[in-house]
ROGULUM-58946 format. One record per residue: x, y, z of N, C-alpha, C in turn. Coordinates in Angstrom, 1 decimal. Layout:
N
<rec <X,Y,Z>,<X,Y,Z>,<X,Y,Z>>
...
***
This chain:
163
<rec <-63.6,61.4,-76.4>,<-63.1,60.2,-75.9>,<-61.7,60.4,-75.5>>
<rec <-61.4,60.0,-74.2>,<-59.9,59.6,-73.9>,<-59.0,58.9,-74.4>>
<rec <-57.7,59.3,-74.3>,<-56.7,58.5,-75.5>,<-56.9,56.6,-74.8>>
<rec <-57.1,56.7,-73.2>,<-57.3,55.4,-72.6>,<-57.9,54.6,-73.7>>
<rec <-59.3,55.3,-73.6>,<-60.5,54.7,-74.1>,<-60.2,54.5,-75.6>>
<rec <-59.4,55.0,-76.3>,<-59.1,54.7,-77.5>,<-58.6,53.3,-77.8>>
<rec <-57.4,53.7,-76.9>,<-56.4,52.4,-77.2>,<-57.5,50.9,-76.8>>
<rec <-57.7,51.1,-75.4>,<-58.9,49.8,-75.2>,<-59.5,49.1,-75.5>>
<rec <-60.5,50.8,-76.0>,<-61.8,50.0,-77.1>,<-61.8,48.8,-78.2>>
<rec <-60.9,48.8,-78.8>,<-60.6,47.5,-79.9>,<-59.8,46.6,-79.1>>
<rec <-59.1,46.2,-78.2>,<-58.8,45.3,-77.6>,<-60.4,44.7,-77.2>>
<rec <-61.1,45.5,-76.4>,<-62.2,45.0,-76.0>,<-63.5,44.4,-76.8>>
<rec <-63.0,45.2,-77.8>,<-64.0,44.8,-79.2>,<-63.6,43.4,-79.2>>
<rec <-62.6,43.2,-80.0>,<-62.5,41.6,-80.3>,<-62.1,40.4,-79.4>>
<rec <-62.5,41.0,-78.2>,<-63.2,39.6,-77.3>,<-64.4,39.3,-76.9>>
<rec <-64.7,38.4,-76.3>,<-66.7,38.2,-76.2>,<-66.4,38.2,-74.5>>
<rec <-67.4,38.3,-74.3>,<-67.8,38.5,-72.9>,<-67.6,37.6,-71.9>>
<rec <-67.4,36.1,-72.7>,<-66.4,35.1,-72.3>,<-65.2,35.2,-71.7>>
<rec <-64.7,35.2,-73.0>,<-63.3,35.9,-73.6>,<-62.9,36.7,-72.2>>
<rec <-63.3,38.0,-72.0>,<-62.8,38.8,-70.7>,<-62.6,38.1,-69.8>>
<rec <-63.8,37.3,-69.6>,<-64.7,36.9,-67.5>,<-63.2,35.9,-67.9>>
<rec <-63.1,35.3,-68.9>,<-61.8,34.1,-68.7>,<-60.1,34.7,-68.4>>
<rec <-60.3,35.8,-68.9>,<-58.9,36.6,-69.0>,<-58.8,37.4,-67.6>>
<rec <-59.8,37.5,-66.9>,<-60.4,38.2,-65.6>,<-59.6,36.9,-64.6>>
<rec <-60.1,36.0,-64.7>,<-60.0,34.7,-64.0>,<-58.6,34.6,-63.7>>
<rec <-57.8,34.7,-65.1>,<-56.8,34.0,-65.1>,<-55.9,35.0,-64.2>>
<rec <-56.2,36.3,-64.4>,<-55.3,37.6,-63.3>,<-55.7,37.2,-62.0>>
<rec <-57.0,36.7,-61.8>,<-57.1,36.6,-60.1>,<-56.2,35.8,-59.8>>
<rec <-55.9,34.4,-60.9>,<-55.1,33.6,-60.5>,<-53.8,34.0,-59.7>>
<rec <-52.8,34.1,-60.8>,<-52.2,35.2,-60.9>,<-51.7,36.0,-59.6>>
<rec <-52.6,36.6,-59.6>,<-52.5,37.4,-58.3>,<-52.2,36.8,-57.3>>
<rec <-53.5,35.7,-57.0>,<-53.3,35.2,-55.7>,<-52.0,34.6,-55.5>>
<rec <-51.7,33.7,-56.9>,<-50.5,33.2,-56.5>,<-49.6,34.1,-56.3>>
<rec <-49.2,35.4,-56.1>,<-48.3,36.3,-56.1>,<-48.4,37.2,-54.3>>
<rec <-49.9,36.9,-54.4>,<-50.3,36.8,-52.7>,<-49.7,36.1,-51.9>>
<rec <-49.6,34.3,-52.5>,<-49.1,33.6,-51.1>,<-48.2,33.4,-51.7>>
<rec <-46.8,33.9,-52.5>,<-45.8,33.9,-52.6>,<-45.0,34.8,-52.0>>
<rec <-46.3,36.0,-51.5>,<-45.4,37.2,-50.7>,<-46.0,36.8,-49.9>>
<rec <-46.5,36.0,-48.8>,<-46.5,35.5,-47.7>,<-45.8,34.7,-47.2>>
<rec <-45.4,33.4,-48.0>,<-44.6,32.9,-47.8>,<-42.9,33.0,-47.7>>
<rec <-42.9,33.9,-48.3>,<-41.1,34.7,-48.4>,<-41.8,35.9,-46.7>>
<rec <-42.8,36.2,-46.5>,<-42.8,36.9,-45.5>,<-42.4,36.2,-44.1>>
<rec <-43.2,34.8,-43.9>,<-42.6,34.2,-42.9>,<-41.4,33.4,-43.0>>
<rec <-40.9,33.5,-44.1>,<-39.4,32.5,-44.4>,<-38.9,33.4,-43.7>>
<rec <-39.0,35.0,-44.0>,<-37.6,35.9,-43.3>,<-38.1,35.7,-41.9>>
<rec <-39.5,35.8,-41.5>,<-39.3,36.5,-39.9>,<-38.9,34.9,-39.4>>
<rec <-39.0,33.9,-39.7>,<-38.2,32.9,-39.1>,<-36.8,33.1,-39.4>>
<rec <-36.5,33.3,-40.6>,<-34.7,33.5,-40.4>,<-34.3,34.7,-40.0>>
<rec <-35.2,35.7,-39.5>,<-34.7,36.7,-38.1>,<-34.7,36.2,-37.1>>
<rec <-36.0,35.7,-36.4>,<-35.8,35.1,-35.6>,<-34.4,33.9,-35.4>>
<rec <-34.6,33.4,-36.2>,<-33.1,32.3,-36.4>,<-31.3,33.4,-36.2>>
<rec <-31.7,34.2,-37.0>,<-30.6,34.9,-37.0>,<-30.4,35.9,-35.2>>
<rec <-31.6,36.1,-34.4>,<-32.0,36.7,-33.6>,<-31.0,36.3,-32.2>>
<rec <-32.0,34.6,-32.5>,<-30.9,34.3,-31.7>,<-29.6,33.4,-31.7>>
<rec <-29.2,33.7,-33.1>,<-27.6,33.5,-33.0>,<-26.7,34.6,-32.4>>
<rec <-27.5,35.6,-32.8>,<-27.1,37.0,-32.3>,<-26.4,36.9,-30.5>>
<rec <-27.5,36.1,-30.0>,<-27.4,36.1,-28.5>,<-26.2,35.4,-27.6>>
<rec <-26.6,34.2,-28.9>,<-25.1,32.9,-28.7>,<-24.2,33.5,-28.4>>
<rec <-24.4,34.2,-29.8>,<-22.3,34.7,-29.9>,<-22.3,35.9,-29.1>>
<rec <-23.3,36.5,-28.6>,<-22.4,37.4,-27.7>,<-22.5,37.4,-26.5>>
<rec <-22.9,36.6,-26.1>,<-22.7,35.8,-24.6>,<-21.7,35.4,-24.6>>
<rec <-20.5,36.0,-24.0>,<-19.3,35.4,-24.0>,<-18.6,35.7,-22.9>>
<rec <-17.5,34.7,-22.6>,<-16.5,35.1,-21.5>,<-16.0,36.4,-21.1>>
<rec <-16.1,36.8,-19.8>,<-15.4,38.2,-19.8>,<-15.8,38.3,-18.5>>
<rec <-15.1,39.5,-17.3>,<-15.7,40.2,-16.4>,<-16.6,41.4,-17.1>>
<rec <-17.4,41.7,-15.9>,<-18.0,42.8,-16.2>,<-18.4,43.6,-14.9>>
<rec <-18.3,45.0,-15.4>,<-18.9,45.0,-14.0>,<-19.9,45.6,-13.8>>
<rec <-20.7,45.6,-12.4>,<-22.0,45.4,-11.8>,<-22.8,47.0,-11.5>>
<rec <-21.1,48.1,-11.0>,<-22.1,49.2,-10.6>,<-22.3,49.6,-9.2>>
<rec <-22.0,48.4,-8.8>,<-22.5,48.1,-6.9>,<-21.2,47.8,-6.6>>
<rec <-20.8,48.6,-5.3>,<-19.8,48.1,-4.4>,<-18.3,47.5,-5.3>>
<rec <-18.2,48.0,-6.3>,<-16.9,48.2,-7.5>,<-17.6,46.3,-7.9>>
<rec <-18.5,45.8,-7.5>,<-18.5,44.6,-8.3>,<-17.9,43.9,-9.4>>
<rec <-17.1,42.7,-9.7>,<-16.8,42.0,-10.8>,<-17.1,41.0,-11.2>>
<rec <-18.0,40.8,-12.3>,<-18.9,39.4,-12.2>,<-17.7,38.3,-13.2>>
<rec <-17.6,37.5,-13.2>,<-16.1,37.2,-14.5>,<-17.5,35.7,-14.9>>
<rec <-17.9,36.0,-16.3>,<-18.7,34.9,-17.0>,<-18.1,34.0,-17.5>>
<rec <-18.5,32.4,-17.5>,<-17.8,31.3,-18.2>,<-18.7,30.5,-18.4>>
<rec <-18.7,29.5,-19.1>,<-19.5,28.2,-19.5>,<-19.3,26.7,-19.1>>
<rec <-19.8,26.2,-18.4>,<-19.7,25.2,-17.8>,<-21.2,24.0,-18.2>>
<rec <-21.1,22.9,-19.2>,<-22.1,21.7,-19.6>,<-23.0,22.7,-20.3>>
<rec <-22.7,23.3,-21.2>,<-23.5,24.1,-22.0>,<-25.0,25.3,-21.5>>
<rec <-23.5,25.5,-19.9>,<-25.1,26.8,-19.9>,<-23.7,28.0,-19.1>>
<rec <-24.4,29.3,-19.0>,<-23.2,30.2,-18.8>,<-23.6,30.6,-17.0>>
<rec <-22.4,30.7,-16.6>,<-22.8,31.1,-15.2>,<-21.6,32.4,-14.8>>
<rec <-21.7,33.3,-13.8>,<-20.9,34.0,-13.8>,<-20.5,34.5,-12.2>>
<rec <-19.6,34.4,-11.8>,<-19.3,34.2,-10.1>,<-18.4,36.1,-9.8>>
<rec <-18.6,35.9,-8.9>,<-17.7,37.4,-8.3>,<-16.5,37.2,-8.1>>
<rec <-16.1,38.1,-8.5>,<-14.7,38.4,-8.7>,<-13.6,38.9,-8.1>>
<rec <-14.4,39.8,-7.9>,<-14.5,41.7,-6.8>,<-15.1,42.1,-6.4>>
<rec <-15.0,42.3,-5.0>,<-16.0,43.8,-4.5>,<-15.1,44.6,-3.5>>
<rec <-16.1,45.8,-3.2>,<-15.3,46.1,-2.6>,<-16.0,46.4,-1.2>>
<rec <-17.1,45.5,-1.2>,<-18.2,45.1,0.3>,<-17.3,43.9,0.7>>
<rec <-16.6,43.7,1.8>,<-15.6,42.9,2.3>,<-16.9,41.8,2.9>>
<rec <-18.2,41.8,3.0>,<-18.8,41.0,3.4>,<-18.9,40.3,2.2>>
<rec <-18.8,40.2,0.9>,<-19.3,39.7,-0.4>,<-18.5,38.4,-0.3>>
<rec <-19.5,37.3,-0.9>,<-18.7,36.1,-0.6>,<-17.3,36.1,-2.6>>
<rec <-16.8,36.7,-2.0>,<-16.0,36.3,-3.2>,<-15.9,35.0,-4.1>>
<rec <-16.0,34.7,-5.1>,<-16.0,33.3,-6.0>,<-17.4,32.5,-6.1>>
<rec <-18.4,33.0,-5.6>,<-19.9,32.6,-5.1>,<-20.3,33.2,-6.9>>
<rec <-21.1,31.8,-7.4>,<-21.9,32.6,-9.2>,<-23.1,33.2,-8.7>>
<rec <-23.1,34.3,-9.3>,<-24.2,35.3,-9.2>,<-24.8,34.9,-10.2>>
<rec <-24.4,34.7,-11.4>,<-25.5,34.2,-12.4>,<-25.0,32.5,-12.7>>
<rec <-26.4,32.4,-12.4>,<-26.7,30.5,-12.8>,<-27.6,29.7,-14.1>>
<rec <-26.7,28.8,-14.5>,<-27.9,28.4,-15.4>,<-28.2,28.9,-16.6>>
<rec <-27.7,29.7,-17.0>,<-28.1,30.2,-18.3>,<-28.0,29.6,-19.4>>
<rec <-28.9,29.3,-19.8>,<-29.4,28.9,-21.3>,<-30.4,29.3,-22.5>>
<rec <-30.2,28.8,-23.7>,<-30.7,29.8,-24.4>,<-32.2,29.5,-24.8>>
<rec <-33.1,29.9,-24.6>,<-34.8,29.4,-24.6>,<-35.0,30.5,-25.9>>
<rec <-35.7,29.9,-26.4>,<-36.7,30.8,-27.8>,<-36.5,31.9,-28.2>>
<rec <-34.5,31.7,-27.7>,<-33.7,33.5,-28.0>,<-33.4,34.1,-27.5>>
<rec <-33.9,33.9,-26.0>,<-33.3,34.7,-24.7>,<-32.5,34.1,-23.8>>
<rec <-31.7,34.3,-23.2>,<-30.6,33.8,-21.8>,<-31.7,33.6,-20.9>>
<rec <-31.9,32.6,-20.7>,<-32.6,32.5,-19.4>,<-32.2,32.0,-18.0>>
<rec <-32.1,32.1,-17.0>,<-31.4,31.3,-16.2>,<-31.6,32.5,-14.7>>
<rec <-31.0,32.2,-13.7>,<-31.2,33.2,-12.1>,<-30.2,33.8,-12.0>>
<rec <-30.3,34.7,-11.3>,<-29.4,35.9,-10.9>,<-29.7,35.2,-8.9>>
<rec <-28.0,35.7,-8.4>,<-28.1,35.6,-6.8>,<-27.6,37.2,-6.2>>
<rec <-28.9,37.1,-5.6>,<-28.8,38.2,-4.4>,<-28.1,38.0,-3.5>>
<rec <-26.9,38.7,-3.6>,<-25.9,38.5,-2.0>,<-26.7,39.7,-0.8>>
<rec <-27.6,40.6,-1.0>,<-28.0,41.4,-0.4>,<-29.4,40.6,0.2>>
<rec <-30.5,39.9,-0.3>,<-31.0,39.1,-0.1>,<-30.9,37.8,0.0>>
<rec <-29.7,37.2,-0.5>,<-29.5,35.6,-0.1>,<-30.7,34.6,-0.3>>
<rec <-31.4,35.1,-1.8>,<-32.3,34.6,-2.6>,<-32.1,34.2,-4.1>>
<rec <-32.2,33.6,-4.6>,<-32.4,33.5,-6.4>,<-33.3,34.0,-6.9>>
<rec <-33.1,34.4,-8.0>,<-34.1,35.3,-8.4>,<-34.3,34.7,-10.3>>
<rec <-35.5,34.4,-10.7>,<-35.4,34.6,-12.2>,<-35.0,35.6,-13.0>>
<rec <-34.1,35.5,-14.8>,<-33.9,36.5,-15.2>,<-33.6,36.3,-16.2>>
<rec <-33.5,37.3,-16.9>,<-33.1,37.2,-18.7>,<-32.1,38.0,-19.1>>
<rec <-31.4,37.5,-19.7>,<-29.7,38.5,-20.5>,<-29.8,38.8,-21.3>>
<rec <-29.7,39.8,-21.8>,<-29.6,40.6,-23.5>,<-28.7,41.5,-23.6>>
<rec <-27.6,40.6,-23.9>,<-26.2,41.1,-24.4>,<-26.6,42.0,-25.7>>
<rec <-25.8,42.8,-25.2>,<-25.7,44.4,-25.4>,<-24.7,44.4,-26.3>>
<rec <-23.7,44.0,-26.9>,<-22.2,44.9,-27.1>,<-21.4,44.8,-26.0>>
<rec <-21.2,46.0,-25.4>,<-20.1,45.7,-24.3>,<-21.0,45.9,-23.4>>
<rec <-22.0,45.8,-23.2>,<-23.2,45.6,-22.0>,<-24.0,44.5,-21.3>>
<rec <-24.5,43.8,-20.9>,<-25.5,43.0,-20.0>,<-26.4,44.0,-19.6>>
<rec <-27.6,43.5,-20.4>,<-29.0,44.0,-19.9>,<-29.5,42.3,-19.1>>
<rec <-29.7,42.9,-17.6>,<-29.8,41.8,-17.1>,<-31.5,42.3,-16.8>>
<rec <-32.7,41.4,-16.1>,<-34.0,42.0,-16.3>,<-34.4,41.2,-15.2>>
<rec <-34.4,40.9,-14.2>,<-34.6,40.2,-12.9>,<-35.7,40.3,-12.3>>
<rec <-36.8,38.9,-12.3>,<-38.1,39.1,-11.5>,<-38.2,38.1,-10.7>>
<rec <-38.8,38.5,-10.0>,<-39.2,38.1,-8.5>,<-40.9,38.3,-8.4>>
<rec <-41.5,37.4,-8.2>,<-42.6,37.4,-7.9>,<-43.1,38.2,-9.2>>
<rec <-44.1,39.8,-8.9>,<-44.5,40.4,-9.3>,<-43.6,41.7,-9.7>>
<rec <-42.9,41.3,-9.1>,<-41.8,42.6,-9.0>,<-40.6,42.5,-10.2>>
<rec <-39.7,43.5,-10.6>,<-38.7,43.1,-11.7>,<-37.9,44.4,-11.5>>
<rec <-36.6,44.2,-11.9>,<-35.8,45.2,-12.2>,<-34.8,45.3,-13.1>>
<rec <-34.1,45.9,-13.4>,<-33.1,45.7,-14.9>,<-31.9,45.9,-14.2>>
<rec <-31.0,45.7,-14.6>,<-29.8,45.7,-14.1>,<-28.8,46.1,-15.2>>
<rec <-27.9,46.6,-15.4>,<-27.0,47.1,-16.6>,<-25.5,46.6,-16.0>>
<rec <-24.8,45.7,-16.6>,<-23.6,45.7,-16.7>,<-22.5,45.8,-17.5>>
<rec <-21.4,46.4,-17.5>,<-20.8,46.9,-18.5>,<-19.0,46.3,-18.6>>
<rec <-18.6,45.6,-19.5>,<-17.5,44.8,-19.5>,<-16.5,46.0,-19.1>>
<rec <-15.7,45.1,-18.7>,<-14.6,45.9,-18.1>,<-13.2,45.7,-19.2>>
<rec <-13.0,47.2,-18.8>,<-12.4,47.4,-20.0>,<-11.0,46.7,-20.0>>
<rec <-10.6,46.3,-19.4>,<-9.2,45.4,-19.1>,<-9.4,44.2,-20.0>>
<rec <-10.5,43.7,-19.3>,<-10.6,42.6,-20.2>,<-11.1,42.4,-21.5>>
<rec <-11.8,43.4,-22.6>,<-12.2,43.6,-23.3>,<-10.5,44.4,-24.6>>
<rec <-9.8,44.6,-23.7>,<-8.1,44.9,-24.4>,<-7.4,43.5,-24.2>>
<rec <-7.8,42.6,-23.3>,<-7.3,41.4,-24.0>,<-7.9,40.7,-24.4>>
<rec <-9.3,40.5,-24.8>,<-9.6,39.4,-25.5>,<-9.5,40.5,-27.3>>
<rec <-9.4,41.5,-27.3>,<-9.1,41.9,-28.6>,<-7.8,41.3,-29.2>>
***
């Protein structure tokens, strides 16, 4: 016999078959309740990630130029009735309507910036989504079927003064 089986055996002796199936019961209990207690602390967090997710977004959507990549572009972002928009600044395409917002509308939907991007190359709006980066703009712009990403990156001037 195993040392298990040793210790066991007389626990198991002086209960009846009752006795167990009741003591059996009470661990399923038990358990379960330890089941939907780790369920429920599971979706408590992914809502307070989500919650924290997009506070994340809030705060770093913030004022600043940035720039575009294209034709020395300067987009300079600000907030106007609670949505962010961001106009040109710079270029160095002398056709570019200078002070014209490239980005319009932005607001914050289910965590993401949502709002249009303007094509001075097409002289269209376009839908899109911002996901501030750090010192970046991931901008993600679709059109129809079509989509592109766009990367903008603060400039560094202005990133030494708002420090």
């Amino acid at each position: 016999m195993t040392s298990s089986r040793l210790i066991l055996k007389p626990f198991f002796k002086k209960l009846s078959f009752k006795a167990i199936v009741s003591k059996l019961a009470e661990f399923k209990s038990i358990v379960m309740k330890l089941a939907a207690t780790s369920l429920l602390l599971s979706i408590i967090s992914v809502i307070f990630s989500a919650s924290l997710s997009a506070h994340e977004h809030s705060v770093a959507l913030t004022t600043g130029v940035w720039l575009t990549g294209t034709d020395g572009g300067k987009i300079e972002t600000y907030q106007k009735d609670e949505q962010w928009f961001g106009k040109l600044v710079a270029s160095d395409n002398d056709k570019a309507p200078i002070g014209i917002d490239i980005l319009r509308n932005f607001t914050l939907i289910d965590g993401q910036w949502q709002g249009e991007v303007y094509s001075i190359k097409r002289q269209q709006l376009a839908d899109a989504i911002i996901e501030p980066n750090q010192d970046r703009l991931v901008i993600e712009v679709s059109i129809a079927f079509f989509s592109k990403t766009l990367e903008w990156y603060k400039d560094e001037a202005t990133k030494q003064f708002q420090e």
